[in-house]
C-alpha positions in Angstrom: 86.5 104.3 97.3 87.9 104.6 101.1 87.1 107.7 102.8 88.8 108.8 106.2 87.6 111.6 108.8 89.0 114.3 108.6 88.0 115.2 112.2 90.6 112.2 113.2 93.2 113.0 111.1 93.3 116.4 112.6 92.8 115.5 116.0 95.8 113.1 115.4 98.2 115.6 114.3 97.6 117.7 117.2 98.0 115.0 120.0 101.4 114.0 118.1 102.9 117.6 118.4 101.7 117.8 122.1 103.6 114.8 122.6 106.7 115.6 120.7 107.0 119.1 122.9 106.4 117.1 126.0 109.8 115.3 124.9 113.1 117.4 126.4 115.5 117.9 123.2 118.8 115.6 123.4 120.9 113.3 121.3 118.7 110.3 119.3 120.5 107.5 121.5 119.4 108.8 124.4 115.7 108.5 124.1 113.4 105.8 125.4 111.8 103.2 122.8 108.9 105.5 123.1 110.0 108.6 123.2 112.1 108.1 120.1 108.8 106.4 118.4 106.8 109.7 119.3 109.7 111.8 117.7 109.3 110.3 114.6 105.7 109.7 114.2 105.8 113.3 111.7 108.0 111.1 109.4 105.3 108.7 109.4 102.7 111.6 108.8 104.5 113.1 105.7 105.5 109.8 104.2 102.0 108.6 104.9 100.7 111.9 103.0 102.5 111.0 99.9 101.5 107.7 99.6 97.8 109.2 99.9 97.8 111.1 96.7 99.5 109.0 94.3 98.0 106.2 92.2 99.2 103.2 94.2 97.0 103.8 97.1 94.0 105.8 95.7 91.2 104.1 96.4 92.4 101.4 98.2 93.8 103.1 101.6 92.7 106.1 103.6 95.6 109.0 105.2 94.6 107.0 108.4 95.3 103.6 107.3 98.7 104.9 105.6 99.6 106.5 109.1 98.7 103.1 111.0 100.7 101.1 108.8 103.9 103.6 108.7 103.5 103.6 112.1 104.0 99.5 112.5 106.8 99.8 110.4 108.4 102.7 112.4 108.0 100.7 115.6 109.6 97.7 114.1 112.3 100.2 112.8 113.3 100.8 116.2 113.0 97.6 117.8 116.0 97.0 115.2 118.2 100.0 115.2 121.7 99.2 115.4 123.2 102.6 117.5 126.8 102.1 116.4 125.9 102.7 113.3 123.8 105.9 113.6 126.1 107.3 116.7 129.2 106.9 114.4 128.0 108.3 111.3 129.1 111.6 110.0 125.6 112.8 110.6 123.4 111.1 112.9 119.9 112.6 112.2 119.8 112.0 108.1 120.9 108.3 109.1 118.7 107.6 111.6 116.0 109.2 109.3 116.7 107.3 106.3 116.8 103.7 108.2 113.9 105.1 109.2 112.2 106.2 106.0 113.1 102.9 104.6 111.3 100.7 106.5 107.7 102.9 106.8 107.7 102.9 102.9 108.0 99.1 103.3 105.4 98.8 105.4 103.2 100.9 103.9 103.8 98.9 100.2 103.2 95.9 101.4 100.1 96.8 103.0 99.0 98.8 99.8 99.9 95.2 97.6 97.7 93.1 100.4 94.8 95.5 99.9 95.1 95.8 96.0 95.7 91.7 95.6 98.7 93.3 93.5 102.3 91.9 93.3 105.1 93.0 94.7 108.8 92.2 93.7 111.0 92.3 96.7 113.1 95.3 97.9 116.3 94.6 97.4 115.6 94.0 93.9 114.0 97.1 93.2 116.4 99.0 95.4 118.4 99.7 91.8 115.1 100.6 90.2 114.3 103.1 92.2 117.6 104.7 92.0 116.7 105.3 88.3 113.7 107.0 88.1 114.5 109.3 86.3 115.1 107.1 83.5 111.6 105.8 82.6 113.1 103.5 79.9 116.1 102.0 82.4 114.0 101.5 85.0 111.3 99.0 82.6 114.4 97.5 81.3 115.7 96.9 85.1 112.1 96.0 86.3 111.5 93.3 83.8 115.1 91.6 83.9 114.7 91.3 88.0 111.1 89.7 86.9 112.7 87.3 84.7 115.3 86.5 86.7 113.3 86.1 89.8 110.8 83.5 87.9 114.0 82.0 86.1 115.1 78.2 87.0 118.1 77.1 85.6 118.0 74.3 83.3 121.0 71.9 83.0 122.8 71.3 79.6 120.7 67.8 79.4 117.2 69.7 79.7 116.6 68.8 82.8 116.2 71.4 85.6 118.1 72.0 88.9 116.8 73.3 92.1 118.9 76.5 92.6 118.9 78.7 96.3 115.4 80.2 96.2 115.7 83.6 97.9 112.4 84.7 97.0 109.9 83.3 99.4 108.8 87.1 100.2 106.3 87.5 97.4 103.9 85.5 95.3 105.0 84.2 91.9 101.2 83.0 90.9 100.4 86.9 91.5 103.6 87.8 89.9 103.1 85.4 87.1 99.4 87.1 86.0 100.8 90.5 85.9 103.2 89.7 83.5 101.3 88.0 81.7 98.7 90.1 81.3 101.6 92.7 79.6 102.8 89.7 77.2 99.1 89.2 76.0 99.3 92.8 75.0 102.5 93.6 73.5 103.8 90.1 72.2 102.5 87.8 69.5 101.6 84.2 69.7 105.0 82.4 69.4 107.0 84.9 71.6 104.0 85.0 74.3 104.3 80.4 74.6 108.1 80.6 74.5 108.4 82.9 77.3 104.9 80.8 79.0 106.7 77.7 78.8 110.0 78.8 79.7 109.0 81.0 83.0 106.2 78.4 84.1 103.3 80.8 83.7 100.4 78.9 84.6 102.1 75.6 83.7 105.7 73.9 84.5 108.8 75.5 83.3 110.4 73.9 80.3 113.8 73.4 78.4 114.1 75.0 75.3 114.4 71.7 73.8 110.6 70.8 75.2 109.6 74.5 73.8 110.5 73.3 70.4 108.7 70.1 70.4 105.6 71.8 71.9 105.6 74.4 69.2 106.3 72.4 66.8 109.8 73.6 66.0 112.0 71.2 63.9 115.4 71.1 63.5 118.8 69.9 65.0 119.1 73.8 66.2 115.5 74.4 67.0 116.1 74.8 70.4 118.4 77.6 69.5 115.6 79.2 67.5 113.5 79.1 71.1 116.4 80.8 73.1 116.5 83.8 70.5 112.2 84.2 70.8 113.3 84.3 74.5 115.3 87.0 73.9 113.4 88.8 71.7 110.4 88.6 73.5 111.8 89.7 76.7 113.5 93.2 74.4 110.0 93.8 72.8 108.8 94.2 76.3 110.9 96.2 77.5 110.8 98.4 74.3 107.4 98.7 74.2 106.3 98.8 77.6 105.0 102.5 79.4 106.8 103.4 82.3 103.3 104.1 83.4 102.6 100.0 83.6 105.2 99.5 85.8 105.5 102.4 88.3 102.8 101.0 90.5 104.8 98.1 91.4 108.4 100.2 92.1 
């Protein structure tokens, strides 16, 4: 387990409030890159802090690491701000924050998933998720349909596939692949856990429901009809039976 120094962490804090009090108070647009960098590095700190204590990063990334990763993400953050958008708002400082906020977490999840070897589904499909926390059971129904429909390939009418607009170049579908699977070995039986194998192109190539039905053995004019409702099923039982617990980790 990673350990940090306290002693540096301390001394950190303290050289980031000098600075901030160094800074003369006036409106967020009228800052220097740096200036308004140093400002925020306490965001950083806090959001860094939180990160520390849950499960995600335990054992994998130290308060310091957390900071120097929030930190990349803060500077990028600013490189990108749009001031029109913050100077217009109906309140400048919890806009400028939260464009802020957004893209430290970021940074710091993606870090956390590189150093774990974990998957990550991208943000803009968990951005509904997250919304719903609340709701432990909406949010492993809304986790596994984005999965699904982020591994899905349409099939044409014939069988044959299509290549559709692939918008998710941003994470890894083998790692993505072995997590779900590992949760189909546990909660589905044989049949269900092949049918949704074949059909997502878990460790092999995606098939047609029609190939599904050969492969298992299926027989029957509407066989392939039969391998659309395991589909189905299969992807319900998971999302029935699935903890909350397995899936925060990856929100």
């Amino acid at each position: 387990m990673k350990k940090y120094n306290v002693d540096n962490y301390i001394r950190y804090k303290e050289d980031v409030k000098d600075s901030i009090e160094r800074i003369p108070r006036k409106d967020f647009h009228e800052y220097t890159r740096d200036e308004l960098i140093v400002t925020f590095l306490p965001l950083v700190e806090n959001l860094a802090r939180k990160f520390s204590t849950s499960q995600q990063a335990s054992g994998v990334m130290t308060i310091n690491d957390l900071i120097q990763e929030g930190s990349a993400g803060l500077i990028a953050a600013v490189d990108k701000i749009i001031w029109p958008n913050i100077t217009e708002s109906e309140d400048p400082e919890k806009t400028i924050k939260s464009f802020f906020s957004k893209r430290i977490r970021g940074a710091i999840r993606r870090r956390i998933d590189i150093n774990r070897g974990s998957m990550r589904i991208p943000e803009h499909k968990l951005n509904e998720i997250r919304k719903d926390f609340g709701e432990d059971k909406k949010a492993v129904e809304m986790f596994f349909n984005s999965v699904f429909l982020s591994l899905d390939t349409p099939f044409n009418e014939d069988g044959s596939t299509y290549d559709a607009p692939d918008e998710q170049k941003e994470y890894n579908l083998d790692i993505l692949g072995a997590y779900i699977k590992s949760l189909m070995h546990q909660y589905l039986n044989h049949k269900e856990f092949q049918v949704l194998r074949l059909s997502f192109g878990l460790d092999c190539k995606k098939h047609s429901a029609k190939e599904i039905a050969s492969i298992l053995g299926m027989k029957g004019d509407s066989s392939y009809v039969r391998v659309s409702q395991l589909k189905k099923q299969a992807i319900e039982k998971l999302i029935d039976n699935v903890p909350y617990s397995q899936v925060v980790d990856y929100l």
